[in-house]
C-alpha positions as CSV (number, residue, x, y, z in Angstrom):
1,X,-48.6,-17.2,9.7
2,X,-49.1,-13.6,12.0
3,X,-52.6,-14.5,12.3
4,X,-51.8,-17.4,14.3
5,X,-49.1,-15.3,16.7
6,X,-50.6,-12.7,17.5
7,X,-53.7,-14.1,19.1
8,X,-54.7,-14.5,22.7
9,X,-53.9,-18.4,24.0
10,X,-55.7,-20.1,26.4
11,X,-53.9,-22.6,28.4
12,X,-56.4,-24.7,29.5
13,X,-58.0,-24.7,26.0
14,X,-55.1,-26.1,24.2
15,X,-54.8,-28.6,26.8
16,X,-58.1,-30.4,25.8
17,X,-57.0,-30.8,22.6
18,X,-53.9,-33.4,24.1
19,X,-54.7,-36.6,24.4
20,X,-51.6,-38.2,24.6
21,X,-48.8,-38.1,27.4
22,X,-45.1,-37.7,26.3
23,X,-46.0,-35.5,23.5
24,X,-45.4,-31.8,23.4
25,X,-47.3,-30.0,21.2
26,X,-46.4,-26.2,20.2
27,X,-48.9,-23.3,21.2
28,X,-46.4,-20.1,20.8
29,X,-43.3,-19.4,19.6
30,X,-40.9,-16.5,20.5
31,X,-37.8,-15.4,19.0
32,X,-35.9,-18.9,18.1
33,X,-38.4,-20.2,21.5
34,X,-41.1,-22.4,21.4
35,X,-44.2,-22.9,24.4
36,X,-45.0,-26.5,24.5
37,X,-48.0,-28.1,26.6
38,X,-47.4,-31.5,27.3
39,X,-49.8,-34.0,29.7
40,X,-47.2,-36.6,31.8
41,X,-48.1,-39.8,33.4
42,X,-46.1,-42.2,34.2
43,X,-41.9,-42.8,34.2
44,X,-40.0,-40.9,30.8
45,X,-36.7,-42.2,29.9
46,X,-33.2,-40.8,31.2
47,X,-32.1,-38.3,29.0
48,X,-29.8,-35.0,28.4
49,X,-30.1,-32.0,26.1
50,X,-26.6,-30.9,24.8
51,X,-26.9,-27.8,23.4
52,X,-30.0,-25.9,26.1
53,X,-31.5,-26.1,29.3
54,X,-35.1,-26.8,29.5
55,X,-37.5,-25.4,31.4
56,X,-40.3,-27.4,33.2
57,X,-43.3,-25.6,34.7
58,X,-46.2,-27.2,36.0
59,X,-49.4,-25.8,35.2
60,X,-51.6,-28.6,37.3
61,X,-50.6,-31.8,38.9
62,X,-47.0,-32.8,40.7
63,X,-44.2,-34.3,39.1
64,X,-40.4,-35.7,40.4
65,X,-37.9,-34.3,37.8
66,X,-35.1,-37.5,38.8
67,X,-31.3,-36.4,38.4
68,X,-28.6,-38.8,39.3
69,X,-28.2,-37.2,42.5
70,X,-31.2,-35.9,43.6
71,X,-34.7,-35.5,42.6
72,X,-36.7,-32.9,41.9
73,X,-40.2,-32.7,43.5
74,X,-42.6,-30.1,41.3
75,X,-46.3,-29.0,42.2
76,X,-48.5,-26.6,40.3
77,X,-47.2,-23.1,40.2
78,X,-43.5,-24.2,40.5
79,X,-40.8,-24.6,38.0
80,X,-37.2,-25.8,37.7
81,X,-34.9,-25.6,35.3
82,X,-32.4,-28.3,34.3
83,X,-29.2,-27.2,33.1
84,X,-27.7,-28.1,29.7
85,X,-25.8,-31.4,29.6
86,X,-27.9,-33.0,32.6
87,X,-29.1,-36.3,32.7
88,X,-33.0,-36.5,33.9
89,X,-35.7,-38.6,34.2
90,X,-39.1,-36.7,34.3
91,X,-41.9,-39.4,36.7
92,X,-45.5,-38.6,37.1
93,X,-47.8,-41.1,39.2
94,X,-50.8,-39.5,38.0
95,X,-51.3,-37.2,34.8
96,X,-49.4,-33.8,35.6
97,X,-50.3,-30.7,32.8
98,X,-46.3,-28.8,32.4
99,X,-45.3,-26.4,29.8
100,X,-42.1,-26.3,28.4
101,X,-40.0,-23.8,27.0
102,X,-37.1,-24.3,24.5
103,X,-35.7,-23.7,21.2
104,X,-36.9,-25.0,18.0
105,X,-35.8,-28.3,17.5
106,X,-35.3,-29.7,20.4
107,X,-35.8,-33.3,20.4
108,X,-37.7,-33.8,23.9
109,X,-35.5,-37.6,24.1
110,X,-32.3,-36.1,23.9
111,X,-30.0,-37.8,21.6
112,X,-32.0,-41.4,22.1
113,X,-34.4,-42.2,19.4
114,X,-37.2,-44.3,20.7
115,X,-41.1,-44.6,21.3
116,X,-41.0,-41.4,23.2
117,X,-39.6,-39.6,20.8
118,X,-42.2,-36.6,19.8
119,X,-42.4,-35.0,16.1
120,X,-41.3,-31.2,16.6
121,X,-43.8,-28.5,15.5
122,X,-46.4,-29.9,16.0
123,X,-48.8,-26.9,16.9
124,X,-53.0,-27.1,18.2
């Protein structure tokens, strides 16, 4: 549906419409990319993606990205990128507003199926 793509997307907008944390929700797609909002509180699970990094960007709030060595501290404006085949455990103490960026399909748990495991394509 070109109407839906070719209009002007307001961030903040979209992000009303989320009531739930732990469950992106599509706003834009590019090429074989989707733009997902999501609204984080609280710990995720540990987790890889095989096949493509994912990009976390923080539009408002902080968030710890946990690897096994290390942990990632993220505040709104920043971003960081973890890299294909690495095991992470997104943490939020209070609710943090990111966007992520990754091809269709991806299943935000990784290869665990489990209560956060989020339908794909879901768009508002």
């Amino acid at each position: 549906d070109l109407g839906m793509k070719n209009k002007k997307i307001n961030i903040k907008e979209k992000l009303i419409k989320i009531n739930e944390y732990w469950s992106p929700k599509v706003i834009a797609e590019m090429n074989n990319y989707q733009f997902k909002l999501a609204k984080v509180k609280g710990e995720f699970i540990w987790h890889s993606h095989d096949s493509t990094d994912e990009v976390f960007i923080i539009i408002d709030g902080k968030m710890n990205i946990e690897l096994r060595d290390e942990t990632i501290k993220l505040s709104k404006g920043e971003m960081y990128v973890v890299p294909k085949g690495v095991e992470h455990k997104p943490y939020a103490e209070k609710e943090c507003q990111i966007m992520l960026i990754e091809p269709k399909g991806v299943v935000n748990t990784g290869k665990i199926k489990n209560k956060y495991t989020s339908p794909n394509d879901i768009w508002i």
